[in-house]
C-alpha positions as CSV (number, residue, x, y, z in Angstrom):
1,X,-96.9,-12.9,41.5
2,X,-94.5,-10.2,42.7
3,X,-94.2,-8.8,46.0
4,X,-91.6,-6.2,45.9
5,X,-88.1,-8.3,45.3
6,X,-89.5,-11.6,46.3
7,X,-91.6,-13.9,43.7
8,X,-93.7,-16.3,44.0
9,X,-93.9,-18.6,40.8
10,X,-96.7,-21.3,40.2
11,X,-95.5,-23.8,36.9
12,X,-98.5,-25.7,35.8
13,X,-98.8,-28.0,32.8
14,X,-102.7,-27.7,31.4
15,X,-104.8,-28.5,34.6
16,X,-101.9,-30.1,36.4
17,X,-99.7,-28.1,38.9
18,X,-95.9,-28.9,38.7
19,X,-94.5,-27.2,41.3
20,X,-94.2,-23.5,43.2
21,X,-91.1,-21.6,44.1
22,X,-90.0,-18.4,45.9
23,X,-87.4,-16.7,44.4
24,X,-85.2,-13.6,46.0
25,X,-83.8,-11.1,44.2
26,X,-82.5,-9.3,47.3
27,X,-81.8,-10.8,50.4
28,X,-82.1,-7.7,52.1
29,X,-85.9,-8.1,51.3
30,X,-86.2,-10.7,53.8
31,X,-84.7,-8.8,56.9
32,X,-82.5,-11.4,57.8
33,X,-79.2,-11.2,56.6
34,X,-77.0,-12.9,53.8
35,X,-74.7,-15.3,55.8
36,X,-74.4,-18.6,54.8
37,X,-75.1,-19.3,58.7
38,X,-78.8,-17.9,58.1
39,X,-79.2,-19.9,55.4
40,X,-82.0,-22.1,57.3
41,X,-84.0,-19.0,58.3
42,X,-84.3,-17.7,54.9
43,X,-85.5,-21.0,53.5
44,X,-87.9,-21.2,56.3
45,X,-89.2,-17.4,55.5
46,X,-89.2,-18.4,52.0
47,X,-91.5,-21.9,52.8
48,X,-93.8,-19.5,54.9
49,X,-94.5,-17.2,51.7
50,X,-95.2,-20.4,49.5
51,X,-97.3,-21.9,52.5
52,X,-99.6,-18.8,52.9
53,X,-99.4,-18.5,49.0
54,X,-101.3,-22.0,48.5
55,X,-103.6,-21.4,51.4
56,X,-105.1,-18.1,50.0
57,X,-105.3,-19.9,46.4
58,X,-106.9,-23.1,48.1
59,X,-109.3,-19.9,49.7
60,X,-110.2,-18.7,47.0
61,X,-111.0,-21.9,44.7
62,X,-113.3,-23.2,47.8
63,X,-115.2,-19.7,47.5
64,X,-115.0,-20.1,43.6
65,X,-117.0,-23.5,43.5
């Protein structure tokens, strides 16, 4: 799923769910800078997307059944 230059990727293996990523193809996307030193801010951003990600999925499977 793309959102502008961020993406969120789910890798699943037949009915088994690997893992999820964010990736960032522009920092600048973020609005938080590219220092090393905000490091910890964009990972937390990026754990925020995933997070919300997986709660609207988990939303809409509980509507689907």
């Amino acid at each position: 799923m793309q959102f502008g230059k961020l993406t969120l990727k789910a890798y699943t293996k037949g009915e088994r769910v690997l893992h999820f990523e964010a990736v960032v193809h522009n920092t600048a996307a973020l609005n938080c800078g590219r220092r090393l030193v905000r490091f910890p801010l964009i990972a937390a951003r990026l754990k925020g997307m995933i997070e919300r990600f997986l709660t609207m999925l988990d939303c809409v499977d509980a509507a689907f059944v």
